[in-house]
N, C-alpha and C positions, 0 to 999 in steps of 0.2 A: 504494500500500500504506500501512495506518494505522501510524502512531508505536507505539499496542499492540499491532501483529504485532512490528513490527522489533524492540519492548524488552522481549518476554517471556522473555528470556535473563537470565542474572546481570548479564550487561556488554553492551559495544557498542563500536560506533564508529560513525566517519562518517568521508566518501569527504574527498581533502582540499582544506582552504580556507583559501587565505592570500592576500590581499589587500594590496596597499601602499600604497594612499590612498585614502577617501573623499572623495565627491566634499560632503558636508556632515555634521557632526561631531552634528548631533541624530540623523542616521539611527544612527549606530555602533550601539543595542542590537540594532535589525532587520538590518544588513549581514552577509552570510554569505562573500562571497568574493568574488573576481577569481579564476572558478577557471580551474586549467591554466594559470596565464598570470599575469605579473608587471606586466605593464601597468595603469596605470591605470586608473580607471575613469574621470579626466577626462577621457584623451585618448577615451573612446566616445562623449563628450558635450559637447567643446566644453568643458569647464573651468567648464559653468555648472550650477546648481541647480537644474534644472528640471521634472526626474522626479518626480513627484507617485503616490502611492499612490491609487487607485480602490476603494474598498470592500475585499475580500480580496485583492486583487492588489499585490505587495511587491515593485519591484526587489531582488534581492540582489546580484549582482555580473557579471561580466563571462564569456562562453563563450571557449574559447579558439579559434584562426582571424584570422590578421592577414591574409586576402585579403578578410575581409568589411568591407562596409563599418559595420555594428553587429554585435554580437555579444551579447546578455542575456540573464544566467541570472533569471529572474524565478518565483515562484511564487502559485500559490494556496491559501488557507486555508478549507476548507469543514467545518465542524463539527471532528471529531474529526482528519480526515485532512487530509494539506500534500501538493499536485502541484506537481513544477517542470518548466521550460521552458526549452529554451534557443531565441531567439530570433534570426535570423541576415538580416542582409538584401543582396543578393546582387548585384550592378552587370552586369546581362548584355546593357548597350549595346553594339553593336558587334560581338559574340560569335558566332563560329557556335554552331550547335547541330543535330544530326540535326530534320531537318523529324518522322520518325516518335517523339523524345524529346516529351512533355507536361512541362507546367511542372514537374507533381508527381514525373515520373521523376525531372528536373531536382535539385528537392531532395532527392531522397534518393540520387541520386549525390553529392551535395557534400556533406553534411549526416548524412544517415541519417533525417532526417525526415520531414514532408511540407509541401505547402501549407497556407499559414496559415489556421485556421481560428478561429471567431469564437462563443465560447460563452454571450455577454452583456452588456451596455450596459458593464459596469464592464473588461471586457477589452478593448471595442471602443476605449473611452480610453484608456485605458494604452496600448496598442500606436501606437494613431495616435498619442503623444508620441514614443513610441519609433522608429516612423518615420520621422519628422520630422525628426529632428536630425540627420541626415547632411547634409538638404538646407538648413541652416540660410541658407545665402552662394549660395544659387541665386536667378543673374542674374534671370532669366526671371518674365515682367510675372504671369501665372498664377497663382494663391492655391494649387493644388493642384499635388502634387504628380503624376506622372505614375501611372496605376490599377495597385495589386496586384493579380494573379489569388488568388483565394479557389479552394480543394481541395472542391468540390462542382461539382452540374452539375442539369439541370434535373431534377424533382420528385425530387432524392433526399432522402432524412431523416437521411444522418448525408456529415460530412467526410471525404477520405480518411484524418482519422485517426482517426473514430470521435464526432470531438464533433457533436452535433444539431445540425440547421440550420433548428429554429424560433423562434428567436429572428433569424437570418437574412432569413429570408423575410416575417418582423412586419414588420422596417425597410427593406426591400427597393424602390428606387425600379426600378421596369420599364422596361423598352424597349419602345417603341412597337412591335415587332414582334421576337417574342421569339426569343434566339440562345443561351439554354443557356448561356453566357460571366457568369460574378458576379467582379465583381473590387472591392474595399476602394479607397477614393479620401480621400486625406488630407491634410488639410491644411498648409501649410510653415509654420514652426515663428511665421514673424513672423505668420501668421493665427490661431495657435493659439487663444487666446482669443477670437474672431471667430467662427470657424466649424468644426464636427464634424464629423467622418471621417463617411462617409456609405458603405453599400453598392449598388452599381449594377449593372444588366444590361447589357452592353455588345456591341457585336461580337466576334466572334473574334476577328478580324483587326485589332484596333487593336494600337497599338504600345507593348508592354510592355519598359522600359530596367529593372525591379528586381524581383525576387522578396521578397517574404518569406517563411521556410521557419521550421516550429515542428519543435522536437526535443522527446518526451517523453522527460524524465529523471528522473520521480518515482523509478524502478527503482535509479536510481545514486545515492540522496543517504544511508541511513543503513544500516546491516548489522548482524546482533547476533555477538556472542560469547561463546558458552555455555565459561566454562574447566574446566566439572564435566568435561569427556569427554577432559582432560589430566593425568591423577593422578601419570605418570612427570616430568613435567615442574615440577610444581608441588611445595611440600611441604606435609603437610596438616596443619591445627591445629584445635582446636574443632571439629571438622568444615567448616570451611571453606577452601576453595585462595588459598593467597597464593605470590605469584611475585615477585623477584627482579629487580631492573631487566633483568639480561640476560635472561632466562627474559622477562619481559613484551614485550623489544623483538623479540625471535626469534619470539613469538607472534604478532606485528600483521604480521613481516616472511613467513611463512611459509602464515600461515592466511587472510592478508588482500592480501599485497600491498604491506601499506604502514609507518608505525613508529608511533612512541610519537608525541605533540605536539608541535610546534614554535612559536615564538612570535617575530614580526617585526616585530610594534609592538601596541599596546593595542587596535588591533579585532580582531585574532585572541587577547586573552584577553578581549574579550567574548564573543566569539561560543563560545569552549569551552565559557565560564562558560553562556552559551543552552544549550547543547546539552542539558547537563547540568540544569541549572533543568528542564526540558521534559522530564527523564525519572523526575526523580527520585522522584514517586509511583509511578510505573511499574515502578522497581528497587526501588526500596527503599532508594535513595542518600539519607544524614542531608544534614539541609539546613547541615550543617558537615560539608567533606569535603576533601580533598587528592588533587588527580592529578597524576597524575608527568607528567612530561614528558621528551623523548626526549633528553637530554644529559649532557654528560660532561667535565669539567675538571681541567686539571692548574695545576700552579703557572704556567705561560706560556700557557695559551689555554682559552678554552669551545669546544667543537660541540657540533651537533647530529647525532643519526646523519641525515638526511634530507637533510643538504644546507645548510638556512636559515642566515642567513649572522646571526649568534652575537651582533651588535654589540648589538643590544636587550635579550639574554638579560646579558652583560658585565655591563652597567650595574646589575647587584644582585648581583655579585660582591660576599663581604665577607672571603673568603680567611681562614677560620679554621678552616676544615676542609677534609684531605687529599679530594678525588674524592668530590665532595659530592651529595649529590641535589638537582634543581629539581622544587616544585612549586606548581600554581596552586591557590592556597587561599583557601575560600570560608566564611563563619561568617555569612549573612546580614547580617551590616553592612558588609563591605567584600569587593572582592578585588583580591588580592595576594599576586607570586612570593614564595615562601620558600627560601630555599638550609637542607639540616640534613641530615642523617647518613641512611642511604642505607635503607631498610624494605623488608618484604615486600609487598604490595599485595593487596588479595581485588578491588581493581575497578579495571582498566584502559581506559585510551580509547584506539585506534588510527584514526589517522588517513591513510586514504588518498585519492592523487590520482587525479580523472578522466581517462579518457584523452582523447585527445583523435583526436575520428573523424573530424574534414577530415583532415587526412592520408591519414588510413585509407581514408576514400571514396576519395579521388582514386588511392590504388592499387587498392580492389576493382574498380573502375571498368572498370581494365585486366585484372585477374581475371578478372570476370563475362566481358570478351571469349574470354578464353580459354580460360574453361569455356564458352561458346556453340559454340566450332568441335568438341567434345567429340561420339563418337559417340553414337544414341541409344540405350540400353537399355530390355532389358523384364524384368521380374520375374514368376516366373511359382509357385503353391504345389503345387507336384506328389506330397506325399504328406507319412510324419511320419517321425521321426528316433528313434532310439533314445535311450531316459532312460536317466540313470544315477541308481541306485535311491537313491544316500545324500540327492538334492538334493529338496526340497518344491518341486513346478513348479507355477506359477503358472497357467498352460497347455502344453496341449503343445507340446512338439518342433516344428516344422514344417523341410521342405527345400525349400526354394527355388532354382530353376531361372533363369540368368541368362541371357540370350540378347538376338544383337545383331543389329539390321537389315543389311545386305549389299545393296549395289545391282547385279544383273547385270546389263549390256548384250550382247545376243547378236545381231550381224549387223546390225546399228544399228537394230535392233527397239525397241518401247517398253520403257523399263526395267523391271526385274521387283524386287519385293522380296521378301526372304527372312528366316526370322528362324535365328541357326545359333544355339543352343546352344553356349557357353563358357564356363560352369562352374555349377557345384553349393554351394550352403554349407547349414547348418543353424540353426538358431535355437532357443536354450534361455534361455528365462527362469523363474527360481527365485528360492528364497531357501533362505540357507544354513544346514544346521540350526544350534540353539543351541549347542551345545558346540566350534563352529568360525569364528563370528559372528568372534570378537576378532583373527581372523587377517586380514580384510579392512578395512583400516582409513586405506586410500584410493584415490584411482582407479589409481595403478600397480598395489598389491596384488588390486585388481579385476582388471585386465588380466593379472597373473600367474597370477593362478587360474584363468581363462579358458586361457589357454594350456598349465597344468600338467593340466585337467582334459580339455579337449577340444582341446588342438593348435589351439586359437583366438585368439582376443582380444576385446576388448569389442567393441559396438554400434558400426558404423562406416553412415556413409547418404552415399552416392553422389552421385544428384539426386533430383529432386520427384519421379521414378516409384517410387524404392525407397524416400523417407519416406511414400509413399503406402500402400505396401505392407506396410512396419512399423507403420505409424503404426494399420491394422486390425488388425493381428496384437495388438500390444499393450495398445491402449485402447480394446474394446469387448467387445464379449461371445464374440465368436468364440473359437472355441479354448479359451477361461476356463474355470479349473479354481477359481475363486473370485471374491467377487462383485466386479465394477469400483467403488472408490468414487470421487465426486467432491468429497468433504469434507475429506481428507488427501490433499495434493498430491504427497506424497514416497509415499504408495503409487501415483503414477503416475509416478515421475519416474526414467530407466535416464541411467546413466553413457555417456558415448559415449568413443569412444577416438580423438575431434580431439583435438588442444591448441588451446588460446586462444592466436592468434599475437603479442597484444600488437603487434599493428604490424608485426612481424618478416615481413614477406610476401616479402622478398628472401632468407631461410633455409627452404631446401625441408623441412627436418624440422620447420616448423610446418607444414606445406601439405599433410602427409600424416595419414592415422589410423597408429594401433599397427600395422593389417594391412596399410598400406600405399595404402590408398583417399582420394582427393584430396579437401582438404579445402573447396576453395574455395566450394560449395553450402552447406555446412552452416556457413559462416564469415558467409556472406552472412544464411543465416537466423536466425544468432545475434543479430546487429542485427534484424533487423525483428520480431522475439518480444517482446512486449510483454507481460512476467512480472517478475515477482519474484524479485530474482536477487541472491548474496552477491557484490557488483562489485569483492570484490579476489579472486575465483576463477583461473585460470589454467586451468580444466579448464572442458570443457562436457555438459551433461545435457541428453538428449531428455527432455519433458515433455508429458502431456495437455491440452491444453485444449479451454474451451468452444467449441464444439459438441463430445463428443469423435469419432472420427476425424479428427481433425485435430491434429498434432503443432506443436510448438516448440522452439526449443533456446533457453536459457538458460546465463550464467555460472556456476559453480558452485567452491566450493573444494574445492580438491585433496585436501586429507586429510578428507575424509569419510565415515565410517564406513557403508560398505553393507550392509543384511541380504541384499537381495537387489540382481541384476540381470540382465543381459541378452547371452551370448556368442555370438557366432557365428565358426565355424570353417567354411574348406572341406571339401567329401565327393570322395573319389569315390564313383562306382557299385559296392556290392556286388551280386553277381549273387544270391547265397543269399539276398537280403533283397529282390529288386528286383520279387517277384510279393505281396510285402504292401504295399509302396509304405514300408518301410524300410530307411535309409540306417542305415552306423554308419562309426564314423570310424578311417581308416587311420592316422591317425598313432601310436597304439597300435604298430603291426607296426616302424615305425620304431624307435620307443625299443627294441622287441627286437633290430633288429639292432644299436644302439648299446651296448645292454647285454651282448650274444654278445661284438663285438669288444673291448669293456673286460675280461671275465673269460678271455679268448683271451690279451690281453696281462698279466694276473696272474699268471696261471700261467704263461705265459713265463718271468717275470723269476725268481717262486718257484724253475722250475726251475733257474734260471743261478746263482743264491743258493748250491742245494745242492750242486752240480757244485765252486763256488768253494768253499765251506766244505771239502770232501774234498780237491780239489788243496793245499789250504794247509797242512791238516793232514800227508798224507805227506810234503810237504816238510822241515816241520819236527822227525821224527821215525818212525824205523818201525816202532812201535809197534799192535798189536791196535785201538787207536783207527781206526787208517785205515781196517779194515774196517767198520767201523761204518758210518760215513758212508761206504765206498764201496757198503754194503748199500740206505740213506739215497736217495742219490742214484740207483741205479737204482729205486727203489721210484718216486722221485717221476717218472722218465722214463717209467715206464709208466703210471701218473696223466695225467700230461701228454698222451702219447700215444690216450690211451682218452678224454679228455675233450674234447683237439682234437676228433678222429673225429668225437665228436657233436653236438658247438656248429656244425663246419663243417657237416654235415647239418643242422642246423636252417636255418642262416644260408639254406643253397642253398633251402632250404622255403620262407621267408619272404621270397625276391628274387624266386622263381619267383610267390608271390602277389602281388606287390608291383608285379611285369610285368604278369601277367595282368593287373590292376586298371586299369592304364594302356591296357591295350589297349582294355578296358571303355570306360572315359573318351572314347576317341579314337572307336570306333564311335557311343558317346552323343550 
């Protein structure tokens, strides 16, 4: 995604990057981070200087993963737009490995990425340094290191991640008899100047001791932040929102994930000061400006809200002002922290961290198993659902039929299969008219209103058979009561009701949706969706892409204001509806009897009110008053009595339909 998508907002930020050492002090203005990770960037390279930039191709800093044996966030710079990469390489001598796992599985269980693919002379160098240096102290008489497998296969035209492989096949040395096996062969670091990483056709069957696996992380490096769509929060001047240190930091911590700035040594206030240079045509940022940064001081100590440990920030302490503001200030001739009395702000930077998906893999890993033992389902569209007149549908209604395979064995005959029927829901996507828009104003409020309207919840997807199934329902033409476009992405793009588990895969209430539907499929496809996505979100969105019938799920944040979206609620079978092929929703009949027995017990308590009021009075006098209220009090007994009677007669109405429906269900 280009710099001009991401900075078409008043503000921004970026994911976060702090670094602790460069490994050479001319790089500092290009070095972006050591992200995730506090480690050096010597110890990825030997403590020497020998990463060399290739045309567009820029080390930035370091991936997080201390099992790898390299780890690099590197990027490319093509005209207008910046792609980055994290680059991993993987020691898998010795290792079992399922015979039926490919290399490429391989990487994107550890990783999230794929095999390394190869898009031009100037990457093909860069990476063979980057390879290299692990092996720098290897014994072994060989100039070459042992062959990468490369994520292609014979006459295909793209990588498994998508990049061309004619540039591949240009430099391509053959096998004498050809085996469909391309693997990158590179040279050790004391050959480097000597001789060129070369692409080769090799056997299958030779023996591969290292992977290298590419992560695309363009999607995770910058995020905007529009603060117009926060006016309770902000106070408004000139027509413009300015925010409050605390108001700015609850922004970055709420909408993004992450906080104001931090500052650890002098390449994290270059790299602000980039950020910033790099947008400021974009915003409309003076090229003399001041960002705040995320800290707070008293008379015995600095922090930072984020954690960064204060000792660099100290050092331009001048302690003449009580809880003072920092910020990094720029006027085209110099930059440098300023400590000064505390402002409102109209443009904030929020800085958040990447996460870090070795971990994460190595637990979906075990997921995926155990979504694999999962029975199979089928999805089935068996007719449409009843609209509810206030909402604009986008398409109609539909009811979908969920049914599940059953293996019978009968007299040790051949197995039989069967499909049984085990439930019903319905699917409503709309948008919500104008004068009720303001009440949806994130994905819980989403999911509230789902549930206040149809006894549902948001958009929940199972596995691949039911995002198969949505995924037609939603982004084509089918059903459409208006035209699909593919030029506004957020008119394709529905709230789901997973959470983003952050990691948290050992807390089952990430694991499930709002309705209860297991999250582990659509957790899996969040990582491999390769979109555009605000990466301090905590909430995730099913999305259209190209080709469309074919869905994605993306990060997305939390409070984001929906016009429309996407509920589904369980049905059962109404039989008065079941020869049009429409369903309508029982849960209606319920709130009636919650609402019988709440006015049952009302008028209880009213009447025990009036009864008391009378006994207290003739106690304390016997006086013509007593009559009153003993007048009073029988009035209200026969109230009571004549209102019971016919709330009970509803209630028995509404159990008796309430049975039958169930019965319905069971013969369905």
């Amino acid at each position: 995604m280009s710099l001009i998508r991401l900075f078409i907002w008043l503000s921004f930020t970026a994911y976060k990057t702090a670094s602790d050492d460069y490994y050479d002090e001319d790089y500092d203005e290009r070095q972006a981070s050591n992200v995730a990770t506090d480690k050096p960037l010597s110890d990825n390279f030997g403590g020497q200087n020998i990463i060399e930039d290739f045309g567009e191709y820029q080390l930035l800093g370091r991936c997080s993963g201390e099992e790898f044996l390299l780890s690099a966030l590197y990027t490319k710079i093509s005209q207008s737009e910046k792609h980055y990469y994290c680059l991993y390489l993987l020691d898998i001598s010795g290792k079992e490995r399922e015979s039926s796992m490919t290399f490429d599985q391989y990487c994107r269980n550890m990783s999230f990425g794929n095999l390394l693919s190869i898009a031009d002379e100037n990457e093909l160098n860069f990476v063979s340094q980057l390879a290299s240096v692990p092996q720098k102290d290897n014994d072994s008489d060989d100039d070459f290191m042992s062959p990468f497998p490369l994520g292609f296969g014979e006459n295909s035209t793209e990588y498994s991640d998508g990049t061309s492989t004619t540039y591949s096949f240009k430099i391509l040395q053959p096998a004498k008899e050809s085996t469909g096996c391309y693997y990158l062969v590179v040279p050790k670091i004391s050959e480097h100047y000597k001789k060129k990483a070369i692409i080769m056709e090799k056997s299958c069957s030779v023996t591969v001791n290292y992977l290298l696996c590419k992560q695309n992380v363009a999607d995770d490096y910058l995020i905007a932040l529009p603060l117009y769509d926060r006016p309770k929060q902000c106070r408004l001047i000139s027509d413009e929102m300015f925010c409050s240190r605390a108001i700015s930091e609850d922004i970055c911590v709420k909408k993004f994930g992450g906080h104001l700035p931090s500052l650890r040594n002098n390449a994290n206030l270059l790299f602000i000061n980039k950020i910033i240079s790099d947008s400021q045509q974009l915003v409309g940022i003076p090229l003399q400006y001041n960002i705040l940064l995320g800290a707070e001081s008293d008379p015995l100590s600095t922090f930072f809200y984020d954690g960064t440990d204060p000792t660099y920030l100290s050092s331009f302490r001048k302690y003449k002002i009580d809880n003072p503001c920092y910020y990094v200030h720029h006027d085209g001739m110099s930059d440098r922290i300023i400590e000064t009395e505390c402002r409102n702000e109209s443009t904030i930077l929020c800085v958040q961290e990447i996460l870090s998906r070795v971990n994460e893999a190595r637990l979906m890993t075990n997921l995926q198993t155990v979504y694999d033992g999962y029975d199979s389902f089928k999805y089935e569209e068996i007719g449409l659902c009843e609209e509810v007149p206030e909402l604009i549908y986008l398409r109609k209604p539909i009811a979908v039929a969920v049914k599940k395979e059953i293996y019978i064995s009968e007299n040790d005959q051949e197995n039989k299969t069967v499909r049984n029927a085990i439930g019903l829901y319905c699917i409503h996507d709309f948008i919500l008219p104008a004068k009720i828009r303001y009440v949806v104003d994130s994905f819980s409020a989403a999911d509230s209103f789902c549930y206040m309207v149809f006894g549902g919840h948001l958009l929940s997807i199972r596995d691949e058979a039911e995002e198969s199934l949505i995924s037609d329902y939603l982004f084509s033409e089918k059903n459409s009561l208006v035209e699909v476009s593919e030029k506004n992405p957020l008119a394709n793009m529905r709230p789901l009701g997973h959470p983003f588990p952050w990691g948290k895969f050992d807390d089952d209430s990430y694991m499930v949706s709002t309705d209860g539907t297991p999250s582990q499929y659509i957790i899996h496809k969040s990582y491999e969706t390769s979109n555009w996505q605000d990466t301090g979100g905590a909430c995730l969105a099913f999305v259209a892409k190209k080709p469309f019938l074919k869905g994605g799920v993306m990060r997305a944040n939390c409070d984001f204001k929906w016009n429309g979206f996407t509920c589904k609620n369980p049905q059962l079978v109404n039989k008065f509806a079941a020869h049009t092929q429409k369903f309508s929703n029982v849960s209606a009949r319920k709130e009636k009897l919650r609402d019988i027995s709440v006015t049952v017990e009302t008028v209880d308590n009213l009447l025990k009110s009036a009864w008391k009021e009378w006994y207290n009075e003739m106690n304390k006098t016997c006086r013509i008053s007593y009559l009153i209220h003993l007048f009073s009090a029988l009035t209200a007994a026969i109230i009571y009595i004549t209102i019971s009677c016919d709330l009970v007669i509803k209630a028995q109405k509404v159990d008796e339909e309430l049975r039958r429906t169930d019965e319905e269900k069971d013969s369905f």
